[in-house]
PALO-782582 format. One record per residue (C-alpha): residue number from 1; residue in three letters; y, z, x. Coordinates in steps of 0.05 Angstrom, whole numbers, plus 5000, padded with zeros to 4 digits. Example, Ala and Ser with C-alpha at 12.3 -4.5 7.8 and 13.67 -1.06 7.14 Angstrom:
PALO-782582
<rec><nr>1</nr><rest>ALA</rest><yy>4910</yy><zz>5156</zz><xx>5246</xx></rec>
<rec><nr>2</nr><rest>SER</rest><yy>4979</yy><zz>5143</zz><xx>5273</xx></rec>
end
This chain:
PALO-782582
<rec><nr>1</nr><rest>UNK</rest><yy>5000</yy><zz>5000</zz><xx>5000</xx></rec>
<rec><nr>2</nr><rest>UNK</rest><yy>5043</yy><zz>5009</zz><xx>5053</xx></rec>
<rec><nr>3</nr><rest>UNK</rest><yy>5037</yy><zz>4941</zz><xx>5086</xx></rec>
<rec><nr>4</nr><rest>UNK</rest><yy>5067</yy><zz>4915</zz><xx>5024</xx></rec>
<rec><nr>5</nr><rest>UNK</rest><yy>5134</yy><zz>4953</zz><xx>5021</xx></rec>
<rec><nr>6</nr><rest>UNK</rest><yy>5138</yy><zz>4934</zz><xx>5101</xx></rec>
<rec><nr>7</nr><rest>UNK</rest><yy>5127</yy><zz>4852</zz><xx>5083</xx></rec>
<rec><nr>8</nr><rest>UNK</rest><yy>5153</yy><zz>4854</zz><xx>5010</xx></rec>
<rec><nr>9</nr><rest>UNK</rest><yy>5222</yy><zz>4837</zz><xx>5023</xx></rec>
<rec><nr>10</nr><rest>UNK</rest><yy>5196</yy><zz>4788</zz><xx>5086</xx></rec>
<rec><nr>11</nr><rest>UNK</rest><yy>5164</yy><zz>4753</zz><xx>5032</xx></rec>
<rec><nr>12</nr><rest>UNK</rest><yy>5227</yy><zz>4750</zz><xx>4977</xx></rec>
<rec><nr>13</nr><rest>UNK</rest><yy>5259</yy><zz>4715</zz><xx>5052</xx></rec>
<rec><nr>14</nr><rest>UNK</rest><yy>5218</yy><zz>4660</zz><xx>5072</xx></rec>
<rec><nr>15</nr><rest>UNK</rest><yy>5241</yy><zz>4608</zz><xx>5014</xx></rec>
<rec><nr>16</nr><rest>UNK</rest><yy>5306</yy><zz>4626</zz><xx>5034</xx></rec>
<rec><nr>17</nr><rest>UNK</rest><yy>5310</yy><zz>4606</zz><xx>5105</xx></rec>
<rec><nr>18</nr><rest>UNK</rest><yy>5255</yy><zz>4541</zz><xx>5090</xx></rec>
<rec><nr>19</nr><rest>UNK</rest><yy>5312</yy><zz>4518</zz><xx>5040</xx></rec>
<rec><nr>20</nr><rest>UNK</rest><yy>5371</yy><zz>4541</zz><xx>5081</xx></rec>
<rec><nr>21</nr><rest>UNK</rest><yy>5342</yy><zz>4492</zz><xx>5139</xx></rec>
<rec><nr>22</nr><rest>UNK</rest><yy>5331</yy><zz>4432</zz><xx>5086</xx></rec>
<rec><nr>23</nr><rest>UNK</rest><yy>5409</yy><zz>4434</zz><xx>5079</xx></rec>
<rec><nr>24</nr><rest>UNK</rest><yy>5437</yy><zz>4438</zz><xx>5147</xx></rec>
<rec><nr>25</nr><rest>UNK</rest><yy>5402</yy><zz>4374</zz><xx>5161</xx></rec>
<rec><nr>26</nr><rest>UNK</rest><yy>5428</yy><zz>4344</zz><xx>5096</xx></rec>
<rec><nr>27</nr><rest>UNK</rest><yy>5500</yy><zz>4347</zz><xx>5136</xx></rec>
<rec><nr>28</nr><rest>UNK</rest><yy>5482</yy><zz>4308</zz><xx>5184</xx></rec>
<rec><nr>29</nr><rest>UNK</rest><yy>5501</yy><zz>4230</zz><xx>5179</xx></rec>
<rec><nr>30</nr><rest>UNK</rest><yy>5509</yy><zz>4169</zz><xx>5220</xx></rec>
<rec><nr>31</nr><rest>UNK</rest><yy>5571</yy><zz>4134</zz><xx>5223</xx></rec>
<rec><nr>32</nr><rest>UNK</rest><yy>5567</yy><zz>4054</zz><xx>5206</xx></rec>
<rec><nr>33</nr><rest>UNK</rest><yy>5614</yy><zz>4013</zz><xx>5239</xx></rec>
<rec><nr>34</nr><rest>UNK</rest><yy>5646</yy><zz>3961</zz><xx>5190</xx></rec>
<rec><nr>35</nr><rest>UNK</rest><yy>5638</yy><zz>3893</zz><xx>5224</xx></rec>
<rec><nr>36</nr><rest>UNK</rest><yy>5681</yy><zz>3835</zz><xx>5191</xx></rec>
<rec><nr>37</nr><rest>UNK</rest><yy>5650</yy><zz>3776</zz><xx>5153</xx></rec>
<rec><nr>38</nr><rest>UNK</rest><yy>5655</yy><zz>3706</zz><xx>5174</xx></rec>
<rec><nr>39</nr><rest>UNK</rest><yy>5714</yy><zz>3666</zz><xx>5170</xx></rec>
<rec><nr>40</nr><rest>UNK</rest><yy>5760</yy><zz>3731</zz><xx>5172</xx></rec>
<rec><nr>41</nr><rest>UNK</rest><yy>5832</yy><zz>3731</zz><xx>5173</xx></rec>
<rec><nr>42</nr><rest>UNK</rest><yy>5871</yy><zz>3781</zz><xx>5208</xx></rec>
<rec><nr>43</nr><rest>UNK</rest><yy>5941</yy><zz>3771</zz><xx>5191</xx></rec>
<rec><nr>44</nr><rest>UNK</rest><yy>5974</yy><zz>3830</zz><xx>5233</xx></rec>
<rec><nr>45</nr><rest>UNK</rest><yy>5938</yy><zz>3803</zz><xx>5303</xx></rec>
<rec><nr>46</nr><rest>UNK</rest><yy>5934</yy><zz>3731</zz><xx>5279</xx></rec>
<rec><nr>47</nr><rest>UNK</rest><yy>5856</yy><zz>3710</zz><xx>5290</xx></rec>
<rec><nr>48</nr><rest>UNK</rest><yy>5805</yy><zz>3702</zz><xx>5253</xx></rec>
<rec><nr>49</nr><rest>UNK</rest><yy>5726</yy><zz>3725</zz><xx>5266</xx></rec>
<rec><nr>50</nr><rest>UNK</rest><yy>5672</yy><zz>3673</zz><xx>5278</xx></rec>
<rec><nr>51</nr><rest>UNK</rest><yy>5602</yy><zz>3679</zz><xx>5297</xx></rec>
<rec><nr>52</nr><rest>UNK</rest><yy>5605</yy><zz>3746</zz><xx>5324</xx></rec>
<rec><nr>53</nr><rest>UNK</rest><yy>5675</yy><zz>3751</zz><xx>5355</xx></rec>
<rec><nr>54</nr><rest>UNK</rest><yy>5750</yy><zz>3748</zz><xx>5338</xx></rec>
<rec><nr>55</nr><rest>UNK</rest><yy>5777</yy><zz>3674</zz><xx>5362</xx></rec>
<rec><nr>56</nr><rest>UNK</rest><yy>5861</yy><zz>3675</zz><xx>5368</xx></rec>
<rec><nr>57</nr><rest>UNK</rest><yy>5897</yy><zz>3621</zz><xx>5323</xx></rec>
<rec><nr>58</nr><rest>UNK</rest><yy>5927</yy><zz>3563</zz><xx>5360</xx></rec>
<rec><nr>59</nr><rest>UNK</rest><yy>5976</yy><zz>3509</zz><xx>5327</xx></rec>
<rec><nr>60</nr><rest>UNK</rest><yy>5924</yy><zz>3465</zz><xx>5316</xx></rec>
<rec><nr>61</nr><rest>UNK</rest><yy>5876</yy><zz>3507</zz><xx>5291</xx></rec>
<rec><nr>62</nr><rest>UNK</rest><yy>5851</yy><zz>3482</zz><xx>5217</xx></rec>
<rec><nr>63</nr><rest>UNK</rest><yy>5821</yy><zz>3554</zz><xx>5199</xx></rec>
<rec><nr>64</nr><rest>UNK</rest><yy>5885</yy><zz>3583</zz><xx>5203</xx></rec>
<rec><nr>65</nr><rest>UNK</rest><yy>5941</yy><zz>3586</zz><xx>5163</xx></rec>
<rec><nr>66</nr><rest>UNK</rest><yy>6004</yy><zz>3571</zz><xx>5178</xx></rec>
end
């Protein structure tokens, strides 16, 4: 009889710390990094993104505007 009032409360905190653990790790995320789509303007650096990389507007250049 004694063993159970030494593990009784033991007992009432097991759930406790399984659950606590299950939300710690439910903080924990990973950061995507946003990559553009194709064909891409940006207007404030004046390029536009193609296959994989930004490409700078020239005069000529028919995918930008003007």
């Amino acid at each position: 009889m004694r063993s159970l009032r030494l593990f009784g409360p033991f007992a009432l905190m097991v759930p406790f710390f399984v659950l606590s653990g299950c939300v710690v790790e439910h903080d924990r995320t990973v950061e995507r990094v946003h990559e553009p789509t194709e064909g891409y303007y940006d207007r404030d650096h004046h390029r536009y993104y193609h296959e994989h990389a930004w490409v700078v507007c020239d005069d000529r250049d028919p995918h930008c505007p003007t």
